[in-house]
N, CA, C, O and CB atoms as a CASP TS submission, in Angstrom:
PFRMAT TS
TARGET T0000
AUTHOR 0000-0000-0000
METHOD Language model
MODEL 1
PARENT N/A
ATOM      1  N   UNK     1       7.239 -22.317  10.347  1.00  0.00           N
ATOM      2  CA  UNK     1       5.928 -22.176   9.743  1.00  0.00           C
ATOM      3  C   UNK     1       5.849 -23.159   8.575  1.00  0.00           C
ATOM      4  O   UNK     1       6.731 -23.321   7.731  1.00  0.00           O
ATOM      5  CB  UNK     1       5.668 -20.699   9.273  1.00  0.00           C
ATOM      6  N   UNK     2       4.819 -23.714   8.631  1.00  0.00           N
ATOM      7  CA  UNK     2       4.359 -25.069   7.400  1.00  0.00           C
ATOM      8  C   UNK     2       4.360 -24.291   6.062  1.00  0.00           C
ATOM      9  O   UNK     2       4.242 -23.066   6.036  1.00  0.00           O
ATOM     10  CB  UNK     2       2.483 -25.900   7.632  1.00  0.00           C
ATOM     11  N   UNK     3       4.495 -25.026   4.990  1.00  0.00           N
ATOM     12  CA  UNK     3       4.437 -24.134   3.646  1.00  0.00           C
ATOM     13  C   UNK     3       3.323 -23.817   3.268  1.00  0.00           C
ATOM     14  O   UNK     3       3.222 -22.732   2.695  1.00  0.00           O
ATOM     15  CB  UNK     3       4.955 -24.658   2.520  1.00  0.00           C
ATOM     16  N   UNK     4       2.125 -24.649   3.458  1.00  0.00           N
ATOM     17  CA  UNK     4       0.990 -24.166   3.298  1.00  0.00           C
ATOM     18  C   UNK     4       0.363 -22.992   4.723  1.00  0.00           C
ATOM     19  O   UNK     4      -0.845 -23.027   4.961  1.00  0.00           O
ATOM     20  CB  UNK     4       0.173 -25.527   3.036  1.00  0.00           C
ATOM     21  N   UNK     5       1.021 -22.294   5.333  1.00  0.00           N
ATOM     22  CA  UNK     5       1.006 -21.456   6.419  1.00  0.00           C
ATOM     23  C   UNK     5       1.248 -19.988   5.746  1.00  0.00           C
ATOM     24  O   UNK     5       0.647 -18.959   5.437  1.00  0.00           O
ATOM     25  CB  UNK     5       2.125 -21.920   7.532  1.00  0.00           C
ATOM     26  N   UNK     6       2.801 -20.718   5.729  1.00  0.00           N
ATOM     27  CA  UNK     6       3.231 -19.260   4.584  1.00  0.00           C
ATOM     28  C   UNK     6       2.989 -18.830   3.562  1.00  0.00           C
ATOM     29  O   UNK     6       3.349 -17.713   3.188  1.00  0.00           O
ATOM     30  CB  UNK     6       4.187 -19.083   4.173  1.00  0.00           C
ATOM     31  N   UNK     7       2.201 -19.787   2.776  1.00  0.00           N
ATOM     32  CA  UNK     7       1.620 -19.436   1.139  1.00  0.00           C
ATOM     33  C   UNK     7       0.219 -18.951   1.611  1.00  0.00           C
ATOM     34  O   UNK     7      -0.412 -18.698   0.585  1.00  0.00           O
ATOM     35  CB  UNK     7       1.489 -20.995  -0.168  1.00  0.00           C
ATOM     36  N   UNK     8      -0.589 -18.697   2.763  1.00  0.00           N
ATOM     37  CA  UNK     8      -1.688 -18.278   3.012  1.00  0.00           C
ATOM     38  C   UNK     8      -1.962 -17.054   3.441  1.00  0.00           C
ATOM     39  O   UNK     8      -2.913 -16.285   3.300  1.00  0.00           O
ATOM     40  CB  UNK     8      -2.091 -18.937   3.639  1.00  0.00           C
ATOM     41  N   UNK     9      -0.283 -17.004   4.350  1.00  0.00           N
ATOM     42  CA  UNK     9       0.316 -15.699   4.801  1.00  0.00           C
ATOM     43  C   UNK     9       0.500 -14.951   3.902  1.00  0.00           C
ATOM     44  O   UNK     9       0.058 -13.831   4.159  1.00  0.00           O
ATOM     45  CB  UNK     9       1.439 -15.725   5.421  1.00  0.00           C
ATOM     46  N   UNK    10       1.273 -15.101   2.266  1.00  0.00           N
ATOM     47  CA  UNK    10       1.518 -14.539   1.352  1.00  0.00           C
ATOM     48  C   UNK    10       0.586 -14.331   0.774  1.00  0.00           C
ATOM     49  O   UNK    10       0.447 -13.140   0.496  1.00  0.00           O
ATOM     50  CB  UNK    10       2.239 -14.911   0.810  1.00  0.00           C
ATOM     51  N   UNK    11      -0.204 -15.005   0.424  1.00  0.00           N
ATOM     52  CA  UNK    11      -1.393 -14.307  -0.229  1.00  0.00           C
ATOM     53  C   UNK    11      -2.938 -13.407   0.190  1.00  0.00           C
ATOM     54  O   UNK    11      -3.757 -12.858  -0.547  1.00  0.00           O
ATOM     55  CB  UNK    11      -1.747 -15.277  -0.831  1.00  0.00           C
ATOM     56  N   UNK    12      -2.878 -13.561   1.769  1.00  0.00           N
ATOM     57  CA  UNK    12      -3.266 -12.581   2.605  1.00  0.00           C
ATOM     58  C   UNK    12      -2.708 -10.859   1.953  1.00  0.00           C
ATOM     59  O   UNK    12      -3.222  -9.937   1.320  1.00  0.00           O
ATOM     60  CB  UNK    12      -2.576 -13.078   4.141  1.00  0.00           C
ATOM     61  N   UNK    13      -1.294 -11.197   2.613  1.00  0.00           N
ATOM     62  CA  UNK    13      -0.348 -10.004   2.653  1.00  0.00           C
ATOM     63  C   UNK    13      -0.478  -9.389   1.003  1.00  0.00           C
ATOM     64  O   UNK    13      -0.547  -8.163   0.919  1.00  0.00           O
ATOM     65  CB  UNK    13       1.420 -10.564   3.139  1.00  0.00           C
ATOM     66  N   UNK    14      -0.510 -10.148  -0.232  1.00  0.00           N
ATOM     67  CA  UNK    14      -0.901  -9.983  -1.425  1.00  0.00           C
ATOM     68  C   UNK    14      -2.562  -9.272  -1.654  1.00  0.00           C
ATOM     69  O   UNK    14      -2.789  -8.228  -2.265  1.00  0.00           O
ATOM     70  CB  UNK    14      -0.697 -11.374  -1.976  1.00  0.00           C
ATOM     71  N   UNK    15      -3.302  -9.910  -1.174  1.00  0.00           N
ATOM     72  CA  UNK    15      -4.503  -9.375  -0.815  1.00  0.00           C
ATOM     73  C   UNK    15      -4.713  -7.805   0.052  1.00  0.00           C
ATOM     74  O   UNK    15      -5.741  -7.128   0.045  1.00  0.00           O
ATOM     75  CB  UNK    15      -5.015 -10.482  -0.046  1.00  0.00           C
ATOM     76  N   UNK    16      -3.796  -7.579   0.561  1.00  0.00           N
ATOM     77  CA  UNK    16      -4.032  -6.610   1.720  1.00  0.00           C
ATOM     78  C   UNK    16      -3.474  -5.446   0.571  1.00  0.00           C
ATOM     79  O   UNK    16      -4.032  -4.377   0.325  1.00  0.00           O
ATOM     80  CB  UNK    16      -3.032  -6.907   3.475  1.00  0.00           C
ATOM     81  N   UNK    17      -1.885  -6.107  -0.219  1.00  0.00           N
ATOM     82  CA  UNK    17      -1.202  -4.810  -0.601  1.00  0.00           C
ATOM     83  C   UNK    17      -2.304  -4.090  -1.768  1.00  0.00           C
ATOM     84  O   UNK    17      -2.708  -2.927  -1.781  1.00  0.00           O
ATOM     85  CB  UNK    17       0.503  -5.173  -1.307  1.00  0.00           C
ATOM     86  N   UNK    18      -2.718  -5.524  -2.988  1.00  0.00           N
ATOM     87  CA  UNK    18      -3.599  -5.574  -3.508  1.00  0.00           C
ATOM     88  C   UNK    18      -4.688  -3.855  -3.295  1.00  0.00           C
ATOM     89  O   UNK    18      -4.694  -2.923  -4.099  1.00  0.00           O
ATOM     90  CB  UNK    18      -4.026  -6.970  -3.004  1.00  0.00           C
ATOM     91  N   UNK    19      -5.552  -3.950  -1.858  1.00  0.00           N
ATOM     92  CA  UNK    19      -6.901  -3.400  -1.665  1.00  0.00           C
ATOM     93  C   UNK    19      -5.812  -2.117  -1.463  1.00  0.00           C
ATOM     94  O   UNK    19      -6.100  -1.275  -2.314  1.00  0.00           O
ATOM     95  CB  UNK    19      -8.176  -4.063  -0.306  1.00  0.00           C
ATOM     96  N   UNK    20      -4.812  -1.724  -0.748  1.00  0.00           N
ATOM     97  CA  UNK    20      -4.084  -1.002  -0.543  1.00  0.00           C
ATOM     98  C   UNK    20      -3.608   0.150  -1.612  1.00  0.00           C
ATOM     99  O   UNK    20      -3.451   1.345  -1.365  1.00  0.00           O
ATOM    100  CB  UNK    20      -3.340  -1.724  -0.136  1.00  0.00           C
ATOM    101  N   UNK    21      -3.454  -0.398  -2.631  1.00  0.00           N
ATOM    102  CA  UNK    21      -3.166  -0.025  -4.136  1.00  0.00           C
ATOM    103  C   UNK    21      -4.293   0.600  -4.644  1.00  0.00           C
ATOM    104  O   UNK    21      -4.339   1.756  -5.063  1.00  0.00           O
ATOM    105  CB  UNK    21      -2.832  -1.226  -5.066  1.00  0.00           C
ATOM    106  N   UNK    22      -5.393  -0.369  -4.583  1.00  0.00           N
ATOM    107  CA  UNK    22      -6.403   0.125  -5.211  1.00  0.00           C
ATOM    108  C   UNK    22      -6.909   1.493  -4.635  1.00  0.00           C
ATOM    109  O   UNK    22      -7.055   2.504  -5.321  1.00  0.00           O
ATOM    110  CB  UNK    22      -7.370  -0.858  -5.219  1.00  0.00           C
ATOM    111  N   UNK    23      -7.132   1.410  -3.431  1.00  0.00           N
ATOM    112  CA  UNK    23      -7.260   3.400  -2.534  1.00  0.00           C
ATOM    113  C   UNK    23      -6.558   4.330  -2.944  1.00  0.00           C
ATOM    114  O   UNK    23      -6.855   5.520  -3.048  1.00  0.00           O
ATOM    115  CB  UNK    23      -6.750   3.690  -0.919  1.00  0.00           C
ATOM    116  N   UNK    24      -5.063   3.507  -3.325  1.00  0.00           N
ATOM    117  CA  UNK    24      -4.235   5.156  -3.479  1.00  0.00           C
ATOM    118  C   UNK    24      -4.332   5.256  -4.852  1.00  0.00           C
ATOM    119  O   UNK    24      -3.962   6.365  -5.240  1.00  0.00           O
ATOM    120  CB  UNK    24      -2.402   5.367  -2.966  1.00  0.00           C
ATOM    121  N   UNK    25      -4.762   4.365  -5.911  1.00  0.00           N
ATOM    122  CA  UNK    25      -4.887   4.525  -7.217  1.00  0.00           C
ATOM    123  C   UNK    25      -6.261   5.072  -6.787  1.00  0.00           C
ATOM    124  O   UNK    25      -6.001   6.232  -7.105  1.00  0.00           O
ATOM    125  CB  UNK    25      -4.671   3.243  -8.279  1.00  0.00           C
ATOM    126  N   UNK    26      -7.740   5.164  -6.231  1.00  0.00           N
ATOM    127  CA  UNK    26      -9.039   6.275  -6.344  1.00  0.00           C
ATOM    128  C   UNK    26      -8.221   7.495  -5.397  1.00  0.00           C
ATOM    129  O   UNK    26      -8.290   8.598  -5.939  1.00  0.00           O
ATOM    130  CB  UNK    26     -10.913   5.584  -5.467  1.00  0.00           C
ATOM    131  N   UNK    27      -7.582   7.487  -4.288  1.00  0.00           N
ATOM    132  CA  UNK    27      -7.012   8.981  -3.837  1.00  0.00           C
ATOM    133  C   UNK    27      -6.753   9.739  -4.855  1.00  0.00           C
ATOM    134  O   UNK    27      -7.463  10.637  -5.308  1.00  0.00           O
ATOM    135  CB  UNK    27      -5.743   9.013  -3.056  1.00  0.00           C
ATOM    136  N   UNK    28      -5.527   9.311  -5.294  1.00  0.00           N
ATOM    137  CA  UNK    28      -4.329  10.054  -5.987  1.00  0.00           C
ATOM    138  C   UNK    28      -5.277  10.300  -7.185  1.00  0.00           C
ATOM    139  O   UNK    28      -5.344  11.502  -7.441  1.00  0.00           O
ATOM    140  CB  UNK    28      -2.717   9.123  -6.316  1.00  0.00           C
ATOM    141  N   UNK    29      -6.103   9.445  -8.076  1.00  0.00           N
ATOM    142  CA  UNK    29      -6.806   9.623  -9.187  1.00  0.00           C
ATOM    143  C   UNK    29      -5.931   9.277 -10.520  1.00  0.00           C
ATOM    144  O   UNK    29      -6.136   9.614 -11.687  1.00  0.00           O
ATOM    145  CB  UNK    29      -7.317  11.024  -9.147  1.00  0.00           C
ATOM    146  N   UNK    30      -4.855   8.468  -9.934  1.00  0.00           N
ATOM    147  CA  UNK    30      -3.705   8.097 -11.171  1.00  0.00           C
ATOM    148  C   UNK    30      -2.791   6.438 -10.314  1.00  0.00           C
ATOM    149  O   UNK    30      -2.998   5.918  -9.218  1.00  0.00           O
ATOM    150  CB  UNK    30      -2.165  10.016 -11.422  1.00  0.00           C
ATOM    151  N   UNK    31      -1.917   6.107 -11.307  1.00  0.00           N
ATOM    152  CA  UNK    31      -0.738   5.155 -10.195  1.00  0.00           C
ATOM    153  C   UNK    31       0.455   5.941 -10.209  1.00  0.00           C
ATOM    154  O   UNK    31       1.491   5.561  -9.663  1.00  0.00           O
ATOM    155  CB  UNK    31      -0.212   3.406 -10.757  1.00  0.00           C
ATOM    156  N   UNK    32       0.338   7.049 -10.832  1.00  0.00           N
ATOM    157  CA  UNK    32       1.736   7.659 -10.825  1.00  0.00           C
ATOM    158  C   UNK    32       2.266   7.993  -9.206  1.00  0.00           C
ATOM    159  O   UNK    32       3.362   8.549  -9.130  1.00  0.00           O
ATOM    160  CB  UNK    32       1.670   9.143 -11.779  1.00  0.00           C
ATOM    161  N   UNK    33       1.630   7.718  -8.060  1.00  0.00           N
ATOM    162  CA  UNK    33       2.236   7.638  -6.686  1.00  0.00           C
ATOM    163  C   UNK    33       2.850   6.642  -6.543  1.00  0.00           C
ATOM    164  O   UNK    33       3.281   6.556  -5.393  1.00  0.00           O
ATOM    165  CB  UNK    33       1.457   7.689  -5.659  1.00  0.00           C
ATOM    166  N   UNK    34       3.238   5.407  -7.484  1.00  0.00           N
ATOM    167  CA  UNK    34       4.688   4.440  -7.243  1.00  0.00           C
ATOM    168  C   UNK    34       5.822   4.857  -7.529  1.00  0.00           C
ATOM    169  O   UNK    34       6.800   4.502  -6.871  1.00  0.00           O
ATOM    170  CB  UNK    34       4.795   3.266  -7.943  1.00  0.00           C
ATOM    171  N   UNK    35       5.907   5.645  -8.508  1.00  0.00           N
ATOM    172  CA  UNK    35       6.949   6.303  -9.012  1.00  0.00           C
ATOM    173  C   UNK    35       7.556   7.260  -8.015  1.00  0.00           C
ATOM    174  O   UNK    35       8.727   7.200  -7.641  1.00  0.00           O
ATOM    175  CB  UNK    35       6.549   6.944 -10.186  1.00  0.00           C
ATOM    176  N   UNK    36       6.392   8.422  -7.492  1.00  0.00           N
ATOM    177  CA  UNK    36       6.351   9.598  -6.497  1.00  0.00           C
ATOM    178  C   UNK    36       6.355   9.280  -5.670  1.00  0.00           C
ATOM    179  O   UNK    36       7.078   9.972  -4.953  1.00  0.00           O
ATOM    180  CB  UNK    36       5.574  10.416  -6.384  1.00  0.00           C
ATOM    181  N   UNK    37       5.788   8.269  -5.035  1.00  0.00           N
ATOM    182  CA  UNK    37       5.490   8.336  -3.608  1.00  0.00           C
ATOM    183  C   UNK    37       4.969   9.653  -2.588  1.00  0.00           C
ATOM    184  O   UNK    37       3.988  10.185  -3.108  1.00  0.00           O
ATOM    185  CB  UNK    37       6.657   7.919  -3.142  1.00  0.00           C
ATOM    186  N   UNK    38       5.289  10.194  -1.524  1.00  0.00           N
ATOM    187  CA  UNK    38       4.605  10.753  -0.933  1.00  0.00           C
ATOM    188  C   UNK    38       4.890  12.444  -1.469  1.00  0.00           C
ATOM    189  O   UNK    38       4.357  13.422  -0.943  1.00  0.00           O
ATOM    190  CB  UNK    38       4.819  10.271   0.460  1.00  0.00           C
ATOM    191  N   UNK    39       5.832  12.486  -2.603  1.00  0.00           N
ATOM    192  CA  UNK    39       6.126  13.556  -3.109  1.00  0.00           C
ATOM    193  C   UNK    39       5.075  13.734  -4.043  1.00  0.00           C
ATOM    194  O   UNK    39       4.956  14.835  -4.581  1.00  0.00           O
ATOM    195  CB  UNK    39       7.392  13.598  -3.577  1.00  0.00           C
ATOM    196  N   UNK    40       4.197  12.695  -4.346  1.00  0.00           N
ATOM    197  CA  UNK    40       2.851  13.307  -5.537  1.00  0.00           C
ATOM    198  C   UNK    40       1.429  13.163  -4.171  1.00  0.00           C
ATOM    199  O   UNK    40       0.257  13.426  -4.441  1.00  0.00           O
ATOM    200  CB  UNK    40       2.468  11.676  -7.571  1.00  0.00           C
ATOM    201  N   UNK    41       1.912  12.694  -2.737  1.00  0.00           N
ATOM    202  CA  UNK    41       0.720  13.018  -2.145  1.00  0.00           C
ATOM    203  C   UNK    41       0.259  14.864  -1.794  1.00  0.00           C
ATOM    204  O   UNK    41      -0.780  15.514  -1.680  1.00  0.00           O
ATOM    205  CB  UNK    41       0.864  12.119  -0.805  1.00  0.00           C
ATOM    206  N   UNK    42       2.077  15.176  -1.712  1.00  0.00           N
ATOM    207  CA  UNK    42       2.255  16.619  -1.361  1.00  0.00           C
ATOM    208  C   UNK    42       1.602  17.226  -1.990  1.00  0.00           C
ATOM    209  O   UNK    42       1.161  18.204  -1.387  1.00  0.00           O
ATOM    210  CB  UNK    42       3.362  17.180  -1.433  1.00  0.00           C
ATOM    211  N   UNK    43       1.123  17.089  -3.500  1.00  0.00           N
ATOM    212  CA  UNK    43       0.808  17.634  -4.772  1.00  0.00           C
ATOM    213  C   UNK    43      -0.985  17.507  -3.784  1.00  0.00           C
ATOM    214  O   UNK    43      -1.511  18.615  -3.892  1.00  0.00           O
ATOM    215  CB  UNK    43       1.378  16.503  -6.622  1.00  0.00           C
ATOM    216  N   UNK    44      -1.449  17.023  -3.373  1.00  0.00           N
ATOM    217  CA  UNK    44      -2.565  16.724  -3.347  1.00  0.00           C
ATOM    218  C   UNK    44      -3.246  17.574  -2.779  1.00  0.00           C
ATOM    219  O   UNK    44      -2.758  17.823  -1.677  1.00  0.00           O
ATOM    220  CB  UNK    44      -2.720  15.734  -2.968  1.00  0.00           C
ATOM    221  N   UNK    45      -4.695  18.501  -3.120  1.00  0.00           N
ATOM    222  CA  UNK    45      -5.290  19.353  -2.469  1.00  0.00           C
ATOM    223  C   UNK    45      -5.876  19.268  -1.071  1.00  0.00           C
ATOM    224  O   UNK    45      -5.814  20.159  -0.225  1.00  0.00           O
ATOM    225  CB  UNK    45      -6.037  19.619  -3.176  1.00  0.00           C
ATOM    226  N   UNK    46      -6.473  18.042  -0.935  1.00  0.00           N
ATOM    227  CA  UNK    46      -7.472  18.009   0.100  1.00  0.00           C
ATOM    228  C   UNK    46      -6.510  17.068   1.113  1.00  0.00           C
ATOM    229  O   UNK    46      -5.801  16.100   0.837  1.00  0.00           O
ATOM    230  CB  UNK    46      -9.107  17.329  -0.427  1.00  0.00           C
ATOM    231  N   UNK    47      -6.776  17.752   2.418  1.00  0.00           N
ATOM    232  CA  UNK    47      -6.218  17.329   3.406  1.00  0.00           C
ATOM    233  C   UNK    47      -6.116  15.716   3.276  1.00  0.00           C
ATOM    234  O   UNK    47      -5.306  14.837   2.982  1.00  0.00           O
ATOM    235  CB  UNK    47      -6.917  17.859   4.538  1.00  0.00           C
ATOM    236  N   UNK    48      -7.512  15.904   3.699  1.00  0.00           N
ATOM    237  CA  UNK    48      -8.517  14.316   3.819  1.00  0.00           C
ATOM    238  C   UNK    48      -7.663  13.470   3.047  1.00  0.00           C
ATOM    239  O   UNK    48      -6.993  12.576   3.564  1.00  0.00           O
ATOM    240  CB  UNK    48     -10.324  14.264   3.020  1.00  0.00           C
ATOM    241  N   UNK    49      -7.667  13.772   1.589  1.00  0.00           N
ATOM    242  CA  UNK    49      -6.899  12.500   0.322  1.00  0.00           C
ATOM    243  C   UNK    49      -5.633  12.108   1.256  1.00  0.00           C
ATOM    244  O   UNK    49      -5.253  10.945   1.389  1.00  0.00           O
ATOM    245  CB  UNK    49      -6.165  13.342  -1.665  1.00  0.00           C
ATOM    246  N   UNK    50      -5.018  13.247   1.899  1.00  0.00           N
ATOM    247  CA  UNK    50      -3.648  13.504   2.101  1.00  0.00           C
ATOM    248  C   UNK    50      -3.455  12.148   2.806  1.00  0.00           C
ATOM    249  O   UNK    50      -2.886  11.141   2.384  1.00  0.00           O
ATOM    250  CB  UNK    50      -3.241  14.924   2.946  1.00  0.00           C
ATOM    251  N   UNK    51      -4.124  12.389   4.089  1.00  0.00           N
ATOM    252  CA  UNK    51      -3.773  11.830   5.415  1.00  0.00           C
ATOM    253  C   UNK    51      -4.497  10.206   4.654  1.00  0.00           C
ATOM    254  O   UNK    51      -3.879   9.155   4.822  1.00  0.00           O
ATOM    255  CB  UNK    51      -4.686  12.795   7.147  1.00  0.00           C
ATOM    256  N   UNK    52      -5.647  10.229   3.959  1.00  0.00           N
ATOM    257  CA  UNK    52      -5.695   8.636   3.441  1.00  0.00           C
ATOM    258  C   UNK    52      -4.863   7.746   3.027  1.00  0.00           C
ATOM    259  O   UNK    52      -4.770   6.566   3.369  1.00  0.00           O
ATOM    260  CB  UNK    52      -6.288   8.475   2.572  1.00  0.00           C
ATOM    261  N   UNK    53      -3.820   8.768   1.743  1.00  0.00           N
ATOM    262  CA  UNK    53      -2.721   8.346   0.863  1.00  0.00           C
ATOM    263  C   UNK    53      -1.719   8.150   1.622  1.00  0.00           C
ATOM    264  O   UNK    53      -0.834   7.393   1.223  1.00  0.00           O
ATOM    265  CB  UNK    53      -2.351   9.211  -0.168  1.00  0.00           C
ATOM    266  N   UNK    54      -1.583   8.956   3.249  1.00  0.00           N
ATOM    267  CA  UNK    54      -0.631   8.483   4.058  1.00  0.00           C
ATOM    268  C   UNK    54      -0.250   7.464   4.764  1.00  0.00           C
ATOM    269  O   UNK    54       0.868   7.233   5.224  1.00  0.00           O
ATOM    270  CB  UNK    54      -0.583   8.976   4.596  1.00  0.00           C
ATOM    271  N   UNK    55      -1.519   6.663   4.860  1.00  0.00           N
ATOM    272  CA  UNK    55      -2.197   5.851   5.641  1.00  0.00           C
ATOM    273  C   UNK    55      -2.242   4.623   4.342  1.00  0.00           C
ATOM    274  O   UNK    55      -1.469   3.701   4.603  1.00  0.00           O
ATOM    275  CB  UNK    55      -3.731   6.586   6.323  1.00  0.00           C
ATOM    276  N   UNK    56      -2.686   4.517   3.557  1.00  0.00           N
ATOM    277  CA  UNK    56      -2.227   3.284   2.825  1.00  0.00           C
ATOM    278  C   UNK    56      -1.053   3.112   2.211  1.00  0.00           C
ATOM    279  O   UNK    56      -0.763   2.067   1.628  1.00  0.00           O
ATOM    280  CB  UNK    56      -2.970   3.012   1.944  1.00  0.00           C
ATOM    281  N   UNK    57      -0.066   4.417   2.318  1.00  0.00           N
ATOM    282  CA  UNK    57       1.158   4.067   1.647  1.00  0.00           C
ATOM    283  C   UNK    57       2.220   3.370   3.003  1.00  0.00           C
ATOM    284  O   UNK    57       3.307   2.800   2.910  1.00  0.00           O
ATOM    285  CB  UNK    57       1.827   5.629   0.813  1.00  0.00           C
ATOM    286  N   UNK    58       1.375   3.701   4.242  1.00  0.00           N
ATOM    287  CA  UNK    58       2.434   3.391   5.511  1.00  0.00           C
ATOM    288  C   UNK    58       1.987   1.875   5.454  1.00  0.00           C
ATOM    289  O   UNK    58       2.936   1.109   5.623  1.00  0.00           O
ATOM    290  CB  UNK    58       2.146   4.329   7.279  1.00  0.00           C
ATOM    291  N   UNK    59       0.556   1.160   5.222  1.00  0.00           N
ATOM    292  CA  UNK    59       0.388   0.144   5.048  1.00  0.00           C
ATOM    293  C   UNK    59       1.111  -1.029   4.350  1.00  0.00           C
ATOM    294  O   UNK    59       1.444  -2.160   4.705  1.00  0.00           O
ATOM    295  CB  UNK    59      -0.392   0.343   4.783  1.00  0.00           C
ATOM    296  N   UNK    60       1.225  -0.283   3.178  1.00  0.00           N
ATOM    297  CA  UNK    60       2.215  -0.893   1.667  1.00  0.00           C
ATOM    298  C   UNK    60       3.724  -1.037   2.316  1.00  0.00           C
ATOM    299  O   UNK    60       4.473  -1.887   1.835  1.00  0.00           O
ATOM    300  CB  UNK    60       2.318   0.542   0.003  1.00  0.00           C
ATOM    301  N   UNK    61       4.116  -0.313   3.268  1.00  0.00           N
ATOM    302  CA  UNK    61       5.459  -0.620   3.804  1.00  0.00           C
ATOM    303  C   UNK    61       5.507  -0.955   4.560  1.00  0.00           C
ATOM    304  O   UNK    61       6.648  -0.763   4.981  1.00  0.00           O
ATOM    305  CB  UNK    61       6.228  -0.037   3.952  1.00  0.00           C
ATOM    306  N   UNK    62       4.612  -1.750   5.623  1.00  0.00           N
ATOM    307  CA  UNK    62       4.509  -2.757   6.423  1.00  0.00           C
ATOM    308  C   UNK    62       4.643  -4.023   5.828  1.00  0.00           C
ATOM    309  O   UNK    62       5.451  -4.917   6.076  1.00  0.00           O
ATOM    310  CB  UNK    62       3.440  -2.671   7.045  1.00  0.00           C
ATOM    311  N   UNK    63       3.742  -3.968   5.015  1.00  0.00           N
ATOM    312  CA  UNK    63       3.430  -5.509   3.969  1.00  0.00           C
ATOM    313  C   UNK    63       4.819  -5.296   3.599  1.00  0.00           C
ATOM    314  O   UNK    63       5.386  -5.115   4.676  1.00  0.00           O
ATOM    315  CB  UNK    63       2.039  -5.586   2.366  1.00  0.00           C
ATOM    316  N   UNK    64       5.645  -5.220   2.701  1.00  0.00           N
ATOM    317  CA  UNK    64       6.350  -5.005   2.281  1.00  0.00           C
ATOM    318  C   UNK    64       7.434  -5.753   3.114  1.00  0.00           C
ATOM    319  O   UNK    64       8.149  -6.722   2.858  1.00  0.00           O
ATOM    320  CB  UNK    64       6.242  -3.870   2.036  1.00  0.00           C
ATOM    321  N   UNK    65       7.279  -4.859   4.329  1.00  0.00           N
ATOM    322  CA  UNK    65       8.581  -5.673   5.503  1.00  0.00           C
ATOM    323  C   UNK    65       8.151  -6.765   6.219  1.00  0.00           C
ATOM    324  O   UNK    65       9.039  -7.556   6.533  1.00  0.00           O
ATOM    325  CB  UNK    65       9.145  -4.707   6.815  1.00  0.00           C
ATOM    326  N   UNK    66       6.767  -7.082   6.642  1.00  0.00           N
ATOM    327  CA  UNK    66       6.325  -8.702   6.529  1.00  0.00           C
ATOM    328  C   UNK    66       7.168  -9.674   5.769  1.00  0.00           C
ATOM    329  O   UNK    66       8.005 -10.472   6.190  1.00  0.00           O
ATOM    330  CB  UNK    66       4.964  -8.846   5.828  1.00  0.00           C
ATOM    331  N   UNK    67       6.567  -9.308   3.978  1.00  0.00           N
ATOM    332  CA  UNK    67       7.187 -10.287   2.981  1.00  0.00           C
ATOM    333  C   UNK    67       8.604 -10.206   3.299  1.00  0.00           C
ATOM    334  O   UNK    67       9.034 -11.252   3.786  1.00  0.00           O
ATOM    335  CB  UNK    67       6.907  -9.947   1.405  1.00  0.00           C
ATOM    336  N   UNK    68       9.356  -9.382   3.182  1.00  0.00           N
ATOM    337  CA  UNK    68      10.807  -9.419   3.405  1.00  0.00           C
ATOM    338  C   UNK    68      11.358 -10.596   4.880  1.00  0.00           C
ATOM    339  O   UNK    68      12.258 -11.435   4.898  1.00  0.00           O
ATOM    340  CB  UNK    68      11.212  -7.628   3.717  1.00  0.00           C
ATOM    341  N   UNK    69      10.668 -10.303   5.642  1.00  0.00           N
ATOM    342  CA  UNK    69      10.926 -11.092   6.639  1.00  0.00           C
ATOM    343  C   UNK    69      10.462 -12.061   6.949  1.00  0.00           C
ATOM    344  O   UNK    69      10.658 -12.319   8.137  1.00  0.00           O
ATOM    345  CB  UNK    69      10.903 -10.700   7.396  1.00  0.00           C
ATOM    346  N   UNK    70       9.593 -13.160   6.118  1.00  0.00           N
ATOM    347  CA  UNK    70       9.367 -14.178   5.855  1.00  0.00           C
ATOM    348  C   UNK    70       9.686 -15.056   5.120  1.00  0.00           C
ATOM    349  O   UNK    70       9.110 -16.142   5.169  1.00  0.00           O
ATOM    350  CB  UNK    70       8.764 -14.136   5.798  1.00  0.00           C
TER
END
């Protein structure tokens, strides 16, 4: 992959974790879910938040293993 390929790739994947963050920071209503992780989603009342916060934190560890493997 060309360097300008992978720096487009990276900042995609930056972009994605980026919007990713921002959901579970309005879910959760805090950032203290980096620290917790899915142990402060448990905390969470409403199903709905639940299965959202589940769903962008499974995102964040995709990206995550992208970057790693690039």
């Amino acid at each position: 992959m060309s360097v300008s390929k992978s720096k487009n790739l990276e900042r995609k994947l930056d972009n994605f974790a980026k919007e990713a963050k921002n959901e579970l920071d309005n879910v959760c209503g805090s950032s203290l879910w980096e620290t917790l992780g899915f142990v402060f989603f448990d905390q969470l009342k409403d199903s709905e938040k639940i299965a959202k916060a589940n769903f962008y934190y499974g995102q964040l560890q995709i990206i995550n293993e992208i970057k790693f493997s690039i």
